[in-house]
TINU-103867 format. One record per residue (C-alpha): residue number from 0; residue in three letters; y, z, x. Coordinates in steps of 0.1 Angstrom, whole numbers, plus 5000, padded with zeros to 4 digits. Layout:
<nodes>
   num   residu      v      w      u
   NUM      Ala      Y      Z      X
...
</nodes>
This chain:
<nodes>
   num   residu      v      w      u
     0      Unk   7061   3391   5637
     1      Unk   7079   3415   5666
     2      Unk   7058   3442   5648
     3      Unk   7027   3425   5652
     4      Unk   7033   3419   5689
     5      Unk   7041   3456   5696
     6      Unk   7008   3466   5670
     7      Unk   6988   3443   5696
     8      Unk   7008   3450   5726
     9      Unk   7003   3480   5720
    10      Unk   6968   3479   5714
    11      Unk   6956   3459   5742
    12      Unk   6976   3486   5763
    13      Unk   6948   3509   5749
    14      Unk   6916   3491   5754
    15      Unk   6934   3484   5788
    16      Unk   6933   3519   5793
    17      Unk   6899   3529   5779
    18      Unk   6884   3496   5799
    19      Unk   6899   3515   5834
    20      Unk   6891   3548   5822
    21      Unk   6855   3532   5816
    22      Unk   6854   3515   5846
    23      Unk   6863   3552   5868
    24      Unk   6838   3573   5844
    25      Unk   6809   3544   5850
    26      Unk   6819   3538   5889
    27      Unk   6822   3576   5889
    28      Unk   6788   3583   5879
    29      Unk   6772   3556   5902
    30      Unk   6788   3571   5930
    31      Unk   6777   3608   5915
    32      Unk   6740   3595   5914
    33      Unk   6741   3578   5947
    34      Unk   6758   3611   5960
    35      Unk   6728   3632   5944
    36      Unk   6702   3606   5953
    37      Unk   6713   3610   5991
    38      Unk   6714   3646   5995
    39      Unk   6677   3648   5978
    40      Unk   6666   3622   6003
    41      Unk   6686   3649   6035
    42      Unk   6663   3674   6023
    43      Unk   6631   3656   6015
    44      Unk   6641   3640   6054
    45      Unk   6642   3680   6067
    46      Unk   6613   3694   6046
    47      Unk   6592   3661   6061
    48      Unk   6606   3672   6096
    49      Unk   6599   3708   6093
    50      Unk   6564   3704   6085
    51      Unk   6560   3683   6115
    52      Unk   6578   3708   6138
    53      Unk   6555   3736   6123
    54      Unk   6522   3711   6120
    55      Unk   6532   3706   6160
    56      Unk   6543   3741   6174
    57      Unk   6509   3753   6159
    58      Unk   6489   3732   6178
    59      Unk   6508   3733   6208
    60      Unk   6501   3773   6206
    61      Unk   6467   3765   6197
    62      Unk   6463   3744   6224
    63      Unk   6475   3770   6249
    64      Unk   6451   3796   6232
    65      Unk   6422   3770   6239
    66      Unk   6430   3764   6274
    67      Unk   6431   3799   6289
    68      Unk   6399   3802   6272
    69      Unk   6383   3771   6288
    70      Unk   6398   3781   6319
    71      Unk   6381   3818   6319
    72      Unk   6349   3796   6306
    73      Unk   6355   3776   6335
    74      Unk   6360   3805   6360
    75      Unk   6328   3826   6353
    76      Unk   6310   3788   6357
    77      Unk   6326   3784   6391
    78      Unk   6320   3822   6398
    79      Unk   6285   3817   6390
    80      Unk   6279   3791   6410
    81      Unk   6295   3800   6438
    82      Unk   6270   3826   6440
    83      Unk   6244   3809   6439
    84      Unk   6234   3817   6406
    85      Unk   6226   3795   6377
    86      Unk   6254   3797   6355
    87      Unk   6246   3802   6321
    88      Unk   6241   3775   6295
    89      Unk   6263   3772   6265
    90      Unk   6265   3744   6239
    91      Unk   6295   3726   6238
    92      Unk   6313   3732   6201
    93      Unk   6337   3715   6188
    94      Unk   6355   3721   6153
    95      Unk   6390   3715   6139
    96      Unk   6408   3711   6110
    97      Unk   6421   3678   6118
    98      Unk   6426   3654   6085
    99      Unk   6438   3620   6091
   100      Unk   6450   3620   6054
   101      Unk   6477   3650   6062
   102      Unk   6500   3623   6084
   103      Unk   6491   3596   6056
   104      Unk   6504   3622   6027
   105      Unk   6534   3630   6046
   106      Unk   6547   3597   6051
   107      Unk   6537   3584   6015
   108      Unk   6563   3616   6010
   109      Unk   6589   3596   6014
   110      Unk   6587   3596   6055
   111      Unk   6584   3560   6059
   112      Unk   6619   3553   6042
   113      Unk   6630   3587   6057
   114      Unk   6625   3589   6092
   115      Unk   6634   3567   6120
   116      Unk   6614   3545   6136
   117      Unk   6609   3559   6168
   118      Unk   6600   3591   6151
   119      Unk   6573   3571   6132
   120      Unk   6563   3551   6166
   121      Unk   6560   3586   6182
   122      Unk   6536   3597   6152
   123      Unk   6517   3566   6153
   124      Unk   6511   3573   6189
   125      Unk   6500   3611   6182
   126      Unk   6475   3602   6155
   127      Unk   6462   3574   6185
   128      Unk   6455   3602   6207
   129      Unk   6442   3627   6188
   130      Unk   6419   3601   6174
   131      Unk   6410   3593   6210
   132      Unk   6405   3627   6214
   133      Unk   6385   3635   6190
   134      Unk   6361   3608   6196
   135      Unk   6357   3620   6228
   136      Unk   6347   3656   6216
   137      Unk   6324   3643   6195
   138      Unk   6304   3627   6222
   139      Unk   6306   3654   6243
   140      Unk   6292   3674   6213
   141      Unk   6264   3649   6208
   142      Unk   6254   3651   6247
   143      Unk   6255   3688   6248
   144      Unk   6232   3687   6213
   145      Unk   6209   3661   6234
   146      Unk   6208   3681   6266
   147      Unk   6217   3714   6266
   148      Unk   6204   3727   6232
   149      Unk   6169   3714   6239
   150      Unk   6169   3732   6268
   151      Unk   6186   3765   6253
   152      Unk   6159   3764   6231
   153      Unk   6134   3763   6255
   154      Unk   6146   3790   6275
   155      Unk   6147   3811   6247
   156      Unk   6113   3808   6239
   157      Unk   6103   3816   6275
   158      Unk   6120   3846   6275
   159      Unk   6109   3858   6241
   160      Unk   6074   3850   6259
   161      Unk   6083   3875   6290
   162      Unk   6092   3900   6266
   163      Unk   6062   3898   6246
   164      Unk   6042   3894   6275
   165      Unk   6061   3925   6288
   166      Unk   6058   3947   6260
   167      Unk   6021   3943   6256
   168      Unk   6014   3957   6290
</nodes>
């Protein structure tokens, strides 16, 4: 009988020790994966972040770029004026590259879970103005279609006239 109790002492000892040993490998892995799962999430969080710093620098250069040029724009205006002469007519033109579905990819990316919210509240706020903006540019556009390339048009066609008019005498 002893011998039985020391075959299943003995035994249950064993499966005691493969239960923990199971237990650390299993809890071991868990923590493995989680370990894993957070570092992809870090860089998936960077990569989202870097794109936004780049996406952002770019237009803030861009933006520079533009104004000088709307302030030289400006400039020969003013100049013109100033001396009494009729500055010369330009349609307004507007174009970008602007895609509402770029901020809308980026945080199905995995920036929604990723970033914090004030980050996301200071996108949300971005995408506001630019949309704000660009609704203004596009009525600007359509008044400068409706009044000033009419009229470009027309002045062209007088001076082609003159210089017909001219050549033929």
């Amino acid at each position: 009988m002893e011998d039985k109790r020391k075959t299943f002492s003995a035994r249950l000892v064993r499966w005691t020790a493969e239960l923990v040993l199971v237990f650390i490998g299993v809890s071991a892995a868990f923590w493995l994966n989680s370990y894993q799962q957070h570092q992809q999430e870090a860089n998936r969080r960077d990569q989202i972040l870097a794109s936004l710093e780049r996406w952002l620098g770019e237009g803030i250069e861009s933006g520079r770029i533009n104004a000088v040029k709307e302030e030289q724009q400006a400039a020969e205006f003013q100049h013109a004026l100033d001396a009494g002469e009729m500055p010369r007519l330009r349609p307004f033109i507007f174009t970008t590259d602007y895609n509402p579905g770029d901020f809308a990819t980026l945080l199905q990316a995995g920036g929604i879970e990723l970033l914090d919210v004030e980050t996301l509240t200071a996108l949300r706020n971005e995408e506001s103005v630019i949309r704000w903006g660009l609704s203004r540019m596009a009525h600007y556009q359509k008044l400068s279609d409706e009044l000033i390339v009419p009229n470009l048009d027309r002045t062209h066609t007088e001076l082609l006239k003159r210089i017909q008019a001219e050549r033929h005498r």
